[in-house]
C-alpha positions as CSV (number, residue, x, y, z in Angstrom):
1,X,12.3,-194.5,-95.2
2,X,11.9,-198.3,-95.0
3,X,15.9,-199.0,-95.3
4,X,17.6,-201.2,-93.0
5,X,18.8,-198.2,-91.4
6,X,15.9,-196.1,-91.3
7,X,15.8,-195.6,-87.6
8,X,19.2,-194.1,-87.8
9,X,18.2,-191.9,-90.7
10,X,15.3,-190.7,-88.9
11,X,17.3,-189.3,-86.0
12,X,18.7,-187.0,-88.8
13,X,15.4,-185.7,-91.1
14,X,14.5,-182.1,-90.9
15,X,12.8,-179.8,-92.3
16,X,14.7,-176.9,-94.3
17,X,13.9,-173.9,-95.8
18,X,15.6,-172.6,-98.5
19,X,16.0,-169.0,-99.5
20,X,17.7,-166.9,-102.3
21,X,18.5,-163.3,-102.0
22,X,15.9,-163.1,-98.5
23,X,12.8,-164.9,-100.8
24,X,11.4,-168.0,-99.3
25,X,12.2,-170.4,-102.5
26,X,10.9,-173.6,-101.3
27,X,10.6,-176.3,-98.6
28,X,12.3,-179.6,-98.4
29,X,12.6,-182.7,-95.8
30,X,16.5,-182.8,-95.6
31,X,18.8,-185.8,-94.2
32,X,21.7,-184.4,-92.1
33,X,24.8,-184.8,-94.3
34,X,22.8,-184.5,-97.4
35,X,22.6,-181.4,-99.9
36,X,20.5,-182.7,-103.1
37,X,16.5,-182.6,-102.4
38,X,14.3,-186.0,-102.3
39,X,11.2,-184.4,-101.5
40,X,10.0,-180.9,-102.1
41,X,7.5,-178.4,-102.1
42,X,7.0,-175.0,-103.7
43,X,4.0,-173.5,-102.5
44,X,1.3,-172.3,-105.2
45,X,3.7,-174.2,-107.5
46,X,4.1,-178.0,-107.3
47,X,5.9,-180.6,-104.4
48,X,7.9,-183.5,-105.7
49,X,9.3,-186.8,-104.0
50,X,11.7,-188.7,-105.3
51,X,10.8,-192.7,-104.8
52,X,13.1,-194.8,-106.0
53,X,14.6,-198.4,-105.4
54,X,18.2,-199.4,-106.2
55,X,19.9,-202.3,-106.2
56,X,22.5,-202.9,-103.1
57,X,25.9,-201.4,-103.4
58,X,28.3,-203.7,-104.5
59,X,32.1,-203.3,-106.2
60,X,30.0,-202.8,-109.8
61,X,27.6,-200.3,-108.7
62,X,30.1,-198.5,-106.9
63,X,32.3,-198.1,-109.7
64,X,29.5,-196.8,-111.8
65,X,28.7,-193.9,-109.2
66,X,32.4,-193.2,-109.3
67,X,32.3,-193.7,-113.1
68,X,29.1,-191.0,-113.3
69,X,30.9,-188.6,-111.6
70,X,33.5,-188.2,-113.9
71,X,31.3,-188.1,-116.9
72,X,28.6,-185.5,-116.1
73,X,25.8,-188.0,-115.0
74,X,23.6,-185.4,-112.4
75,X,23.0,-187.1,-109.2
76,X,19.1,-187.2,-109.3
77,X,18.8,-185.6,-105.9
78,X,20.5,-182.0,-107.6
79,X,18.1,-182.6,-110.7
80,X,15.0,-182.1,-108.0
81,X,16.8,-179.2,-105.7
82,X,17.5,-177.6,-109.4
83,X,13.5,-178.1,-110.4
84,X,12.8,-176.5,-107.3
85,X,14.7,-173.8,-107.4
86,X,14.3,-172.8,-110.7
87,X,10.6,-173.7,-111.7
88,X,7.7,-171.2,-110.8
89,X,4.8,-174.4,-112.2
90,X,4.1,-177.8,-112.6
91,X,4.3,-177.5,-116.6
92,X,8.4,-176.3,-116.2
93,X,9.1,-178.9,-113.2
């Protein structure tokens, strides 16, 4: 959390539980107004973290989120909130 606004974004973090049908699933630090996953754990299975850098938004990279939307492009934050909730293992995530 070392973004220019990370003291704003830390006044939102929490920790969530997730659960399907009463089962604990997995665990994940949340930011409020999120609902993909950036870091993760499933217990006796694996924990992930996304750590990435990007570029800052401008009128290009703008259009390109808009354009990935529209063409099927998974936001990497559902890619790890799908790994976690459908991987038992380490060798599946």
């Amino acid at each position: 959390m070392d973004f220019d606004f990370s003291n704003d974004m830390r006044k939102g973090t929490y920790n969530a539980k997730f659960v399907k049908s009463g089962e604990h699933v997995f665990d994940a630090v949340m930011f409020a107004g999120t609902v993909g996953v950036y870091t993760g754990v499933k217990y006796g299975g694996f924990g992930i973290t996304l750590n990435e850098r990007t570029e800052r938004q401008t009128t290009v990279t703008a259009l390109k989120s808009i354009w990935s939307a529209f063409t099927g492009v998974t936001e990497v934050s559902w890619l790890v909130r799908d790994t976690l909730t459908k991987c038992e293992d380490f060798k599946c995530a």
